[in-house]
VOTILUM-585172 format. One record per residue (C-alpha): residue in three letters; x, y, z. Coordinates in steps of 0.5 Angstrom, whole numbers. Layout:
! VOTILUM-585172
<marvex><code>ALA</code><X>X</X><Y>Y</Y><Z>Z</Z></marvex>
...
***
This chain:
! VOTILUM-585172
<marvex><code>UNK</code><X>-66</X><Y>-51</Y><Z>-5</Z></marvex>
<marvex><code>UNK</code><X>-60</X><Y>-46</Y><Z>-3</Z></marvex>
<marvex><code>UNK</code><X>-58</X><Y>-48</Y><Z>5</Z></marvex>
<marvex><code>UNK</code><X>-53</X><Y>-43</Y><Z>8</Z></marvex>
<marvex><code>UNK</code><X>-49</X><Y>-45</Y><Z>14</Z></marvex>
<marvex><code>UNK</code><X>-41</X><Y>-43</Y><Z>16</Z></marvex>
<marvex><code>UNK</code><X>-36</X><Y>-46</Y><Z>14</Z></marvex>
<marvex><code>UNK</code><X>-33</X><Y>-50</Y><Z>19</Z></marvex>
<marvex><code>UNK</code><X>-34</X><Y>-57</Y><Z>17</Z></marvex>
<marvex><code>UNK</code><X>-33</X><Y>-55</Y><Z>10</Z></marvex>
<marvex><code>UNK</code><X>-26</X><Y>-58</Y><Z>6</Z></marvex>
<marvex><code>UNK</code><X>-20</X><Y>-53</Y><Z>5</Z></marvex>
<marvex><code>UNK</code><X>-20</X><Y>-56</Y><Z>-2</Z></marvex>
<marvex><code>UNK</code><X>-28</X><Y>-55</Y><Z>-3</Z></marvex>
<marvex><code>UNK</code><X>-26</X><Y>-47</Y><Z>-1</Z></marvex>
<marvex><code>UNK</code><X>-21</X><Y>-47</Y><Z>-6</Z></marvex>
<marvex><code>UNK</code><X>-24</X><Y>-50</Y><Z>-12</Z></marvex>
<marvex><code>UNK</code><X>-30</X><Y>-45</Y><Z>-11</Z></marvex>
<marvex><code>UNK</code><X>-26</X><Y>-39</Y><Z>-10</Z></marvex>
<marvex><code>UNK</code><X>-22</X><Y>-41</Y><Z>-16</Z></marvex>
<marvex><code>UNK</code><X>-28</X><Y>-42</Y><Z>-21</Z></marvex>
<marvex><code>UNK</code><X>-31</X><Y>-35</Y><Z>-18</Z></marvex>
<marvex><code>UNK</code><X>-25</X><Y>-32</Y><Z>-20</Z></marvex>
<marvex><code>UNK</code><X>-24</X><Y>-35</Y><Z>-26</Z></marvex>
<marvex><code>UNK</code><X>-27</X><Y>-28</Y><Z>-29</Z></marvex>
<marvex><code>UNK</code><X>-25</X><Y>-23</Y><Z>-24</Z></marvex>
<marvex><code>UNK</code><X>-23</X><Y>-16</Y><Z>-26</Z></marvex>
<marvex><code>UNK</code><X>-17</X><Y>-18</Y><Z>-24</Z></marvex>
<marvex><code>UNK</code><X>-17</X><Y>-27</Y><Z>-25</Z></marvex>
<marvex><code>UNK</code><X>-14</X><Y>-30</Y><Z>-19</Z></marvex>
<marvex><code>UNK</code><X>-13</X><Y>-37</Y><Z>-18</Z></marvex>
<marvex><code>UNK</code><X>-10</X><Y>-40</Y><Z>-12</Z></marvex>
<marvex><code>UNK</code><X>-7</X><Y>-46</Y><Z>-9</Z></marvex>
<marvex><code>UNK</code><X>-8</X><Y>-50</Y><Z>-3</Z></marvex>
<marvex><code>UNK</code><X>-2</X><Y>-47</Y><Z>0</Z></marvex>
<marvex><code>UNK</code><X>-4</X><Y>-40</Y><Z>-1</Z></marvex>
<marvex><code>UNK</code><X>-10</X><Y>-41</Y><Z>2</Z></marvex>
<marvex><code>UNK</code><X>-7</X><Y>-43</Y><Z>8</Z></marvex>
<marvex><code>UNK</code><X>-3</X><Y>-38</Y><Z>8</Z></marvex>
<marvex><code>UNK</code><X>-9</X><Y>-33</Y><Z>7</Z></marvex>
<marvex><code>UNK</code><X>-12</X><Y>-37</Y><Z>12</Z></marvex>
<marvex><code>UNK</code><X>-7</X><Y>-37</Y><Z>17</Z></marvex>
<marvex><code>UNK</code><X>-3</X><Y>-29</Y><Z>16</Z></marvex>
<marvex><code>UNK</code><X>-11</X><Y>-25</Y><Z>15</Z></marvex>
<marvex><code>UNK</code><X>-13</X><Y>-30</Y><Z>21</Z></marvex>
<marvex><code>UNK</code><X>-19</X><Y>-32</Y><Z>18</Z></marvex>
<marvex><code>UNK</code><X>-24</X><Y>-36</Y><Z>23</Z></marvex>
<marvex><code>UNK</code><X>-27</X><Y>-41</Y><Z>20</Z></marvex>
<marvex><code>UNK</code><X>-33</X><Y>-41</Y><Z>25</Z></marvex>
<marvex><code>UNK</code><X>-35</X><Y>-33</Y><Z>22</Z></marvex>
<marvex><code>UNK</code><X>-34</X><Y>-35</Y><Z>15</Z></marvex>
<marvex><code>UNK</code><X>-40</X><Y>-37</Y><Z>11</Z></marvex>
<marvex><code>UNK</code><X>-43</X><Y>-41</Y><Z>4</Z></marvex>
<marvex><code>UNK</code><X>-49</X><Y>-42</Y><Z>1</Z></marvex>
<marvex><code>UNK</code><X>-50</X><Y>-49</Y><Z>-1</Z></marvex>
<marvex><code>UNK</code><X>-54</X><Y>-52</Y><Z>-7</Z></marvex>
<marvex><code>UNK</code><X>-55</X><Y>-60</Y><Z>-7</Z></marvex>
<marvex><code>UNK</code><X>-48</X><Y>-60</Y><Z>-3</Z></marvex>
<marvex><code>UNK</code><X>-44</X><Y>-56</Y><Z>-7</Z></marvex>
<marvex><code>UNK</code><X>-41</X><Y>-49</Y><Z>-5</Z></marvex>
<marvex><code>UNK</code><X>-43</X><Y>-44</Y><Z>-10</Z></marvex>
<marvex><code>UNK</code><X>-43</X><Y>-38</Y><Z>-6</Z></marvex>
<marvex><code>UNK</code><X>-37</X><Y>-36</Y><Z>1</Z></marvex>
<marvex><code>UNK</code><X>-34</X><Y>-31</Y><Z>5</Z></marvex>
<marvex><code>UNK</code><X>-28</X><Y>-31</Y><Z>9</Z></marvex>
<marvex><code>UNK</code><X>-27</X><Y>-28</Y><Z>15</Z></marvex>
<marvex><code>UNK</code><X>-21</X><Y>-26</Y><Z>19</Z></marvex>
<marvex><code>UNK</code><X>-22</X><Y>-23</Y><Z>26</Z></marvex>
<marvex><code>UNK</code><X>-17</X><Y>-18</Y><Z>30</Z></marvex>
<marvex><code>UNK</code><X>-18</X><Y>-13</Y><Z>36</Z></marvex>
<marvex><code>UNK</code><X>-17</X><Y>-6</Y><Z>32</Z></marvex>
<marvex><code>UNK</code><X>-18</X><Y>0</Y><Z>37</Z></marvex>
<marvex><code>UNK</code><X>-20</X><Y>-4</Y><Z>42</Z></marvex>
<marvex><code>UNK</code><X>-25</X><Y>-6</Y><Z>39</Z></marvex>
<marvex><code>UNK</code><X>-27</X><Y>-14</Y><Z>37</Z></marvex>
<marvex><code>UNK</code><X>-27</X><Y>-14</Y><Z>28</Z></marvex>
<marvex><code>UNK</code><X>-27</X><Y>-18</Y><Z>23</Z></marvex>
<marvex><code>UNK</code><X>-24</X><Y>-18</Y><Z>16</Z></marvex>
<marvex><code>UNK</code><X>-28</X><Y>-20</Y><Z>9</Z></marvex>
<marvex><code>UNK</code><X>-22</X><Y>-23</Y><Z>5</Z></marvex>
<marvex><code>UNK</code><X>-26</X><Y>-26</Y><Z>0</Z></marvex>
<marvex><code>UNK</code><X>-33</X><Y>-26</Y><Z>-3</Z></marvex>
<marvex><code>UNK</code><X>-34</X><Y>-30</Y><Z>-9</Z></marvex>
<marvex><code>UNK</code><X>-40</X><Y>-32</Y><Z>-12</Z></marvex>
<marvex><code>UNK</code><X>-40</X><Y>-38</Y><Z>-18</Z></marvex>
<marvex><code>UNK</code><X>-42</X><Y>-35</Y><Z>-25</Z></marvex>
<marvex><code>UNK</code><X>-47</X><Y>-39</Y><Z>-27</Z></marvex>
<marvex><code>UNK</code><X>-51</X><Y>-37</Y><Z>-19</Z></marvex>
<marvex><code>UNK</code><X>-50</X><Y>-30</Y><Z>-20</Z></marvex>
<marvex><code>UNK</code><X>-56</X><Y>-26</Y><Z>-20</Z></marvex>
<marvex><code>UNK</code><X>-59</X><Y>-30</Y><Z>-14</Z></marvex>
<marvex><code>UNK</code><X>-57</X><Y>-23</Y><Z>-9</Z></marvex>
<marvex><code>UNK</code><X>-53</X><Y>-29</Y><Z>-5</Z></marvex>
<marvex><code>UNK</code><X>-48</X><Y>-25</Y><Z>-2</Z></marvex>
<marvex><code>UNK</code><X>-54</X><Y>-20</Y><Z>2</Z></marvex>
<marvex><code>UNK</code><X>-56</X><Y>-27</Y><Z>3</Z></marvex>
<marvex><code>UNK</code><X>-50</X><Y>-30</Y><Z>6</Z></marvex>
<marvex><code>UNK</code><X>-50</X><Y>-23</Y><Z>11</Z></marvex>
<marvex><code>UNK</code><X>-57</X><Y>-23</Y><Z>13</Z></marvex>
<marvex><code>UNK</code><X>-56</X><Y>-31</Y><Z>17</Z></marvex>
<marvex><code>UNK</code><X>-49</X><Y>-28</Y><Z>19</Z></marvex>
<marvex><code>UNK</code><X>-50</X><Y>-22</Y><Z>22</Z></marvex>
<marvex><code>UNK</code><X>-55</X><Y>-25</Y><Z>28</Z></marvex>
<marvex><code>UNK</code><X>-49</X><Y>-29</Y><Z>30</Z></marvex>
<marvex><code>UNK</code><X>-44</X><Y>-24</Y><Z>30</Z></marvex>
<marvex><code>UNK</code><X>-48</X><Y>-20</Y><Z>34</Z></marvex>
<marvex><code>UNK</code><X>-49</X><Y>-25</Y><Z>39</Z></marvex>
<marvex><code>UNK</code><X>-41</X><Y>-26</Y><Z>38</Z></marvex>
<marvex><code>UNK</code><X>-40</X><Y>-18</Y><Z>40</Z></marvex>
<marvex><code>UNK</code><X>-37</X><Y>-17</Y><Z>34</Z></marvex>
<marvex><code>UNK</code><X>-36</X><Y>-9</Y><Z>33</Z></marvex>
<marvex><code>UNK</code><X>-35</X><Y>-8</Y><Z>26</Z></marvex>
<marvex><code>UNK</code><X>-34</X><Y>-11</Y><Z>19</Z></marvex>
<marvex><code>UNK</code><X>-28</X><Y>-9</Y><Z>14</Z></marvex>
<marvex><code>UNK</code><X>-27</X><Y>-10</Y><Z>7</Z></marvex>
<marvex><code>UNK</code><X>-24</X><Y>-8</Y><Z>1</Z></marvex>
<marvex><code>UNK</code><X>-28</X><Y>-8</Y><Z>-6</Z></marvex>
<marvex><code>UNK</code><X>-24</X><Y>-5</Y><Z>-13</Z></marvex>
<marvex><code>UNK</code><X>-28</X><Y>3</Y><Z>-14</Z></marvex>
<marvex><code>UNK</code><X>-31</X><Y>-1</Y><Z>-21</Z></marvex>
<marvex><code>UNK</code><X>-34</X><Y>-6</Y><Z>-19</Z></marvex>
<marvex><code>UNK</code><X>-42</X><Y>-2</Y><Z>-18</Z></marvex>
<marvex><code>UNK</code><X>-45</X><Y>-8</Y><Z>-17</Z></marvex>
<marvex><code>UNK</code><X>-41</X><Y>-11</Y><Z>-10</Z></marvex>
<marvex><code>UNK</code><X>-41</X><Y>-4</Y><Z>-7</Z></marvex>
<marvex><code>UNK</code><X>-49</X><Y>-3</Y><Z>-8</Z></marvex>
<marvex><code>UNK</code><X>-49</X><Y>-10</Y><Z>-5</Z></marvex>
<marvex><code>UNK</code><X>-45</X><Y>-8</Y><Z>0</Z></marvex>
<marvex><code>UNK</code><X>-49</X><Y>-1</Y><Z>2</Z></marvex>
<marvex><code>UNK</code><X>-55</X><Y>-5</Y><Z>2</Z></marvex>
<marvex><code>UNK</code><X>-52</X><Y>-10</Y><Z>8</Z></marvex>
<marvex><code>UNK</code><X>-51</X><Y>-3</Y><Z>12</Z></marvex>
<marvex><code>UNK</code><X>-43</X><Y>-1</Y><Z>10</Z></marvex>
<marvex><code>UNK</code><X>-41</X><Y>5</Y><Z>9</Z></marvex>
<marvex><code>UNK</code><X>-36</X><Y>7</Y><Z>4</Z></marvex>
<marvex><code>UNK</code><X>-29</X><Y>10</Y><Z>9</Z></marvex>
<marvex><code>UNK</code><X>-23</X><Y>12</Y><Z>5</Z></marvex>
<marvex><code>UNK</code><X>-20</X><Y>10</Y><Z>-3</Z></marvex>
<marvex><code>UNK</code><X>-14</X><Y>6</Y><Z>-3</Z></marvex>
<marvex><code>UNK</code><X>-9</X><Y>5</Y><Z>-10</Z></marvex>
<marvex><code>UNK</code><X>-6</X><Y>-1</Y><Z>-11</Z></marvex>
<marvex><code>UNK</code><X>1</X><Y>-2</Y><Z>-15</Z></marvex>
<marvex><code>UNK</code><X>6</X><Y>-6</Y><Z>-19</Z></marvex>
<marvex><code>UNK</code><X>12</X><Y>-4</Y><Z>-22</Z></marvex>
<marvex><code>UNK</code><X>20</X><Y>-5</Y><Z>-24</Z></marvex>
<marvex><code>UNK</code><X>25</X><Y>0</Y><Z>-18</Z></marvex>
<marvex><code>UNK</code><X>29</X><Y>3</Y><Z>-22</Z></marvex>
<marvex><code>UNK</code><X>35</X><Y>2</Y><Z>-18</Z></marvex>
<marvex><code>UNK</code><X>40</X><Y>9</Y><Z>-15</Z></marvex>
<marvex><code>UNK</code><X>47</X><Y>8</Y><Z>-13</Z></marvex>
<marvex><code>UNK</code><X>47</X><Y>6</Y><Z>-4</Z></marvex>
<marvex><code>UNK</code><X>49</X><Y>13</Y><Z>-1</Z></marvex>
<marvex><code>UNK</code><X>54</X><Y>14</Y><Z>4</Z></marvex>
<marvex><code>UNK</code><X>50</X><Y>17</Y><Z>10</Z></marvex>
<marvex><code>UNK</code><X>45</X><Y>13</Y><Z>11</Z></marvex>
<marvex><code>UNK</code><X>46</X><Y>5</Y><Z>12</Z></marvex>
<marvex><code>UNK</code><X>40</X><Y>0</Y><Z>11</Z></marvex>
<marvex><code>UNK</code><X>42</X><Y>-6</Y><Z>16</Z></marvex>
<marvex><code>UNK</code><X>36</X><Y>-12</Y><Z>17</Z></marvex>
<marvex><code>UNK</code><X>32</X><Y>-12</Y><Z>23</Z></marvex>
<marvex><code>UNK</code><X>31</X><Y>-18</Y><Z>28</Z></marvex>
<marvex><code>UNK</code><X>27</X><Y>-13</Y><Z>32</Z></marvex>
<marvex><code>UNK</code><X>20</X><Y>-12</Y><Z>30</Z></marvex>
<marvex><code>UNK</code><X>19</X><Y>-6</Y><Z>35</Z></marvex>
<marvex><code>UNK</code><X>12</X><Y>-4</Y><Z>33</Z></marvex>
<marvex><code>UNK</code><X>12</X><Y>3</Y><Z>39</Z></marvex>
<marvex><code>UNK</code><X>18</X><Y>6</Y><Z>35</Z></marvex>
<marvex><code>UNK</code><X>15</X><Y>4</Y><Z>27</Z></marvex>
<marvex><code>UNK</code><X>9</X><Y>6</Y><Z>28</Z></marvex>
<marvex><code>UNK</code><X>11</X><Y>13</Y><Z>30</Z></marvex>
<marvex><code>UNK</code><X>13</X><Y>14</Y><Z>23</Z></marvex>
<marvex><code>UNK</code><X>6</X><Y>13</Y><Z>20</Z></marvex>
<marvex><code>UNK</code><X>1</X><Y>18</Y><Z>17</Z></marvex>
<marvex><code>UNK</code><X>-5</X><Y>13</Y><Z>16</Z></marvex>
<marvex><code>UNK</code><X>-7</X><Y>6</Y><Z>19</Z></marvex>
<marvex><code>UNK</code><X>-5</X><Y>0</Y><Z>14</Z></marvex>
<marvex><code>UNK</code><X>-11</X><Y>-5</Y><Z>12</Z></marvex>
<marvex><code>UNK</code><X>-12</X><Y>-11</Y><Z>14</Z></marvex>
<marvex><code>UNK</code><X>-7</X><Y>-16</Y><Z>10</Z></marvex>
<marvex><code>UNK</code><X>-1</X><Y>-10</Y><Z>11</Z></marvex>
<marvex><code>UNK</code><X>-2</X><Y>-8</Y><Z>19</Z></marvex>
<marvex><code>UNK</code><X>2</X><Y>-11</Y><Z>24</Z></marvex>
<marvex><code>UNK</code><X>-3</X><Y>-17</Y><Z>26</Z></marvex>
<marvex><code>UNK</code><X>-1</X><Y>-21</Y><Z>19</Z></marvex>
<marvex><code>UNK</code><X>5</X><Y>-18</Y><Z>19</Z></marvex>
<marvex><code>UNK</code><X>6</X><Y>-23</Y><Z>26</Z></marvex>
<marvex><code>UNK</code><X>3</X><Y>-29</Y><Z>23</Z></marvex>
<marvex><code>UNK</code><X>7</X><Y>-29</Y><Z>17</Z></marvex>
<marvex><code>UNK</code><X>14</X><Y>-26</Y><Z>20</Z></marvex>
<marvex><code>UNK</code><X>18</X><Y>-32</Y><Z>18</Z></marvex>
<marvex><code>UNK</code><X>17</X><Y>-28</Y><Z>11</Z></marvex>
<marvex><code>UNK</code><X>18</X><Y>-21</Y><Z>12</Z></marvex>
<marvex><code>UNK</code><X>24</X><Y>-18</Y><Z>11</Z></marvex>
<marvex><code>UNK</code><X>24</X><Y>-12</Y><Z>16</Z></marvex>
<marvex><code>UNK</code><X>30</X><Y>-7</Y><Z>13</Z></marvex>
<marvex><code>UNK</code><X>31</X><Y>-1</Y><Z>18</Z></marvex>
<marvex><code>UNK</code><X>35</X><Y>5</Y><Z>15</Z></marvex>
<marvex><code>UNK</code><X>39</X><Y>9</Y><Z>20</Z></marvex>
<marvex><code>UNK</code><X>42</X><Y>16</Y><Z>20</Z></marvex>
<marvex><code>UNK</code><X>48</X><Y>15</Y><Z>25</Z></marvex>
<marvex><code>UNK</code><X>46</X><Y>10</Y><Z>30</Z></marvex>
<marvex><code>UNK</code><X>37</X><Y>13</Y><Z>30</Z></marvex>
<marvex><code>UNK</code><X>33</X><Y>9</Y><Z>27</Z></marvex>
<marvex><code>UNK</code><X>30</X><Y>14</Y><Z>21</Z></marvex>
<marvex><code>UNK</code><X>25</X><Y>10</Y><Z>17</Z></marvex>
<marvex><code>UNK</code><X>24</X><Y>3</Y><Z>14</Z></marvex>
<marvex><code>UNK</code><X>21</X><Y>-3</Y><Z>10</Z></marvex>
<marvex><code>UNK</code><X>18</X><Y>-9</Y><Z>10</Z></marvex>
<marvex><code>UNK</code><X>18</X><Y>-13</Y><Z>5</Z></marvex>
<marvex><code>UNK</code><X>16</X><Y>-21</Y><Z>3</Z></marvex>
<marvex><code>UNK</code><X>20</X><Y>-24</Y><Z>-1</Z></marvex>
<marvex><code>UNK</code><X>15</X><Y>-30</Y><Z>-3</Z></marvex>
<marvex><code>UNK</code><X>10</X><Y>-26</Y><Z>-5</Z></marvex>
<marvex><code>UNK</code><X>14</X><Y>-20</Y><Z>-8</Z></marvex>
<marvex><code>UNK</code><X>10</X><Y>-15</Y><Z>-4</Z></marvex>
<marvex><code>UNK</code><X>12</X><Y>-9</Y><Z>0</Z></marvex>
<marvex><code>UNK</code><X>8</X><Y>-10</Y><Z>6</Z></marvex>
<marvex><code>UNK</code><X>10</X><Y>-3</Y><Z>10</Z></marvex>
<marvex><code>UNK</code><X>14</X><Y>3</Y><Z>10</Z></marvex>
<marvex><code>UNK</code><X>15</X><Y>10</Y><Z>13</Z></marvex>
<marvex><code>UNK</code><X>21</X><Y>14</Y><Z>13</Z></marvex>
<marvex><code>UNK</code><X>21</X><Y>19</Y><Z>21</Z></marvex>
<marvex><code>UNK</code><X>18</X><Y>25</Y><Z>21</Z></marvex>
<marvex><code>UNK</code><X>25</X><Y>30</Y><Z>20</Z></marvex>
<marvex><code>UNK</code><X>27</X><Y>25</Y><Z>15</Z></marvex>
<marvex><code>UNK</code><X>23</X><Y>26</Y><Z>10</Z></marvex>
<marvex><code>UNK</code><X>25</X><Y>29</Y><Z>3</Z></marvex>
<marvex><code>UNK</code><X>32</X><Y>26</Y><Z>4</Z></marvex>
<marvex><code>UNK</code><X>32</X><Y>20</Y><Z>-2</Z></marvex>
<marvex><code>UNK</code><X>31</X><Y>15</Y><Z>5</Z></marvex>
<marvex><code>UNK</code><X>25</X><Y>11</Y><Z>1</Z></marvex>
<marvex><code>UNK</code><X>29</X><Y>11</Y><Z>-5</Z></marvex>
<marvex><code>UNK</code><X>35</X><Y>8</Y><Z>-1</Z></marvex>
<marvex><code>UNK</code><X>30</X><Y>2</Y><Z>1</Z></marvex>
<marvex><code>UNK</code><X>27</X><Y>1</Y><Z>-4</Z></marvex>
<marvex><code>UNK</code><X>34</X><Y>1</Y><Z>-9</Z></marvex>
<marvex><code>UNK</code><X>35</X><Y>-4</Y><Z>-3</Z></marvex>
<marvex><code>UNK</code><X>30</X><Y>-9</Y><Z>-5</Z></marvex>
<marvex><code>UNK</code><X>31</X><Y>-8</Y><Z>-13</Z></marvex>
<marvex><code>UNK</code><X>38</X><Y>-10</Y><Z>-12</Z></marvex>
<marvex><code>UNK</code><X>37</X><Y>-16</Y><Z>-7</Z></marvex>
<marvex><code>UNK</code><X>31</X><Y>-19</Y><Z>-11</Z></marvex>
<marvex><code>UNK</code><X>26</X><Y>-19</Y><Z>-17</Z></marvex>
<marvex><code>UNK</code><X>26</X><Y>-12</Y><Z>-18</Z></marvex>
<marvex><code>UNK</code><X>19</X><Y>-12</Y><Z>-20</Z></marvex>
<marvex><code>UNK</code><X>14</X><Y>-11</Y><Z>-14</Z></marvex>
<marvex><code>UNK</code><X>7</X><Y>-10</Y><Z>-12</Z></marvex>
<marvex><code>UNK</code><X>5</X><Y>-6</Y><Z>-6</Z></marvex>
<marvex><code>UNK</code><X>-3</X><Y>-6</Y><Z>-5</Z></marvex>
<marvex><code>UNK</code><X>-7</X><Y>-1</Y><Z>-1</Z></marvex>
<marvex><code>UNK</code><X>-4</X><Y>6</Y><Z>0</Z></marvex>
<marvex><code>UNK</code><X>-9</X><Y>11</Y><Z>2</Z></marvex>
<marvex><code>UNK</code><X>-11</X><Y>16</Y><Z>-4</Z></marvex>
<marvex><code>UNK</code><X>-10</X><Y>21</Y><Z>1</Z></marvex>
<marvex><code>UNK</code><X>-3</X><Y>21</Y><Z>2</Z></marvex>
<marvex><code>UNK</code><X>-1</X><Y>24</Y><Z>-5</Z></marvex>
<marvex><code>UNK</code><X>7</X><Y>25</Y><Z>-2</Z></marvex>
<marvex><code>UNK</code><X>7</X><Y>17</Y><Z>-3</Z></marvex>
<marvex><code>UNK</code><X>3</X><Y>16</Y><Z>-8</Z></marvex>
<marvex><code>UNK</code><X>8</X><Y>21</Y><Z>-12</Z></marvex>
<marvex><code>UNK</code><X>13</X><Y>18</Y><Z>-10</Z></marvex>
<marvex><code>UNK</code><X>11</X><Y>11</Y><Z>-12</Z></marvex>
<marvex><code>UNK</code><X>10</X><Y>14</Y><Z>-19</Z></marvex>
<marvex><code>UNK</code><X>16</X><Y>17</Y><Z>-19</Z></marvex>
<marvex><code>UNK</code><X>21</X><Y>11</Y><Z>-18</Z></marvex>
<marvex><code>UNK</code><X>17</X><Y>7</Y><Z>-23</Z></marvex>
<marvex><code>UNK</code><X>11</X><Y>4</Y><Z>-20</Z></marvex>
<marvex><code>UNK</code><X>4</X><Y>3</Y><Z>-25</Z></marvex>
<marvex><code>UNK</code><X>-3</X><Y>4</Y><Z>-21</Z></marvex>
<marvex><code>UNK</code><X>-6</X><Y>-2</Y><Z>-22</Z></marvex>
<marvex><code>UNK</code><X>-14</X><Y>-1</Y><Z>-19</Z></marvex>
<marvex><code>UNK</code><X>-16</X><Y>4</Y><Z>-13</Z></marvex>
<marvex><code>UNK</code><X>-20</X><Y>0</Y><Z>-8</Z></marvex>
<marvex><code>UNK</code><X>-25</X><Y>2</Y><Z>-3</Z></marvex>
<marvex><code>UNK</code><X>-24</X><Y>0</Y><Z>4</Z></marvex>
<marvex><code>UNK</code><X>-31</X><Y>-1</Y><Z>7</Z></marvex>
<marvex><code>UNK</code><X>-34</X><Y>-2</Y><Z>14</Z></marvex>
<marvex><code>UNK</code><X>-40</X><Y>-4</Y><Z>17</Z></marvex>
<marvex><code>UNK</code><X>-41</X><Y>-2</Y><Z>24</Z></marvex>
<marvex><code>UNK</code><X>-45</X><Y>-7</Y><Z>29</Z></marvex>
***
């Protein structure tokens, strides 16, 4: 008999090992230690209270994460995890796991449900569709080596302690996801490298960068100083800083200028992703 229940009384180390064997033969297989999970945990702000499993003879074999935040005002939550085990596919538990979830986040007032999911997994989507989400934009994921420019002489790139999100957001186009907006970026500060770089003494761009998982979390350059080489600039940066093979994830497909730009310093796309939201 399948029971399902939130996940608050649920072990970390019995999460991780349901996730691990649930990815185990992902499109893209993905394992984690409990340091990681933690960390997920603590940056994507995870509430183990509107997290859910399904439960066969005590063992999980089913999970959902959710992180929650205030987006625009309002009360949301953040799927950063669905997995079900191999051998319980098939059983539409993910439906079922959002069917006992929702009253409670109804009851909770929470106002909507995010998530990404990668453009060919067809089954997860319907999944998702039948649970009431709608499909809102295409994201590009990306992997590569920086080829390295030499530093140039009118621009200067100097490490911020500052995180002064009026004047960084006023440089952006499109909203970051979740696991690159500024609420992760907090949780996990202790590992994000904040670059400013600066034409005399105004601040014309910048680049977040962690160098623990070797992703580039953000990054945008000032309005009237595009088409200049300043992004180029930063990135050079962190090639020649760190590891110069980089991922940086969630780039809206929209935003063809920065897509173009990433091809061209020598990044792969390595999936397209739909981000999803289901309105409560």
């Amino acid at each position: 008999m399948i029971t399902i229940k939130t996940l608050e009384n649920t072990s970390l180390e019995t999460i991780m090992n349901t996730f691990n064997l649930a990815f185990s033969d992902y499109m893209l297989p993905m394992q984690i230690t409990r340091e990681q999970l933690e960390s997920k945990i603590k940056n994507e702000n995870v509430k183990l209270e509107y997290c859910v499993g399904a439960f066969e003879n005590n063992q999980l074999i089913a999970f959902m994460l959710h992180g929650q935040d205030i987006i625009n005002g309002k009360n949301t939550l953040y799927n950063g995890g669905t997995g079900v085990i191999p051998t319980k596919r098939g059983n539409h538990l993910t439906l079922k796991l959002y069917e006992f979830l929702l009253p409670q986040l109804k009851t909770a007032k929470i106002a909507a449900v995010k998530l990404e999911v990668i453009t060919t997994n067809k089954p997860a989507i319907t999944t998702y569709e039948k649970s009431g989400f709608q499909i809102i934009r295409k994201l590009n994921c990306y992997k590569g080596s920086i080829s390295q420019q030499q530093p140039s002489d009118t621009y200067k790139i100097s490490t911020l302690i500052d995180f002064d999100w009026t004047k960084l957001t006023s440089f952006w186009d499109w909203t970051p996801t979740w696991q690159n907006d500024t609420t992760a970026i907090e949780n996990n500060k202790e590992n994000a490298i904040l670059l400013g770089i600066h034409a005399a003494s105004e601040l014309a761009g910048y680049l977040i960068f962690n160098p623990k998982s070797n992703r580039i979390q953000q990054f945008a350059i000032a309005h009237e100083y595009r088409n200049k080489g300043l992004a180029t600039q930063l990135f050079s940066y962190i090639a020649s800083k760190y590891d110069a093979e980089t991922v940086i994830i969630n780039i809206d497909s929209a935003d063809v200028p920065t897509n173009r730009f990433l091809e061209k310093i020598g990044f792969q796309k390595l999936i397209e992703q739909y981000e999803m939201v289901l309105e409560i």
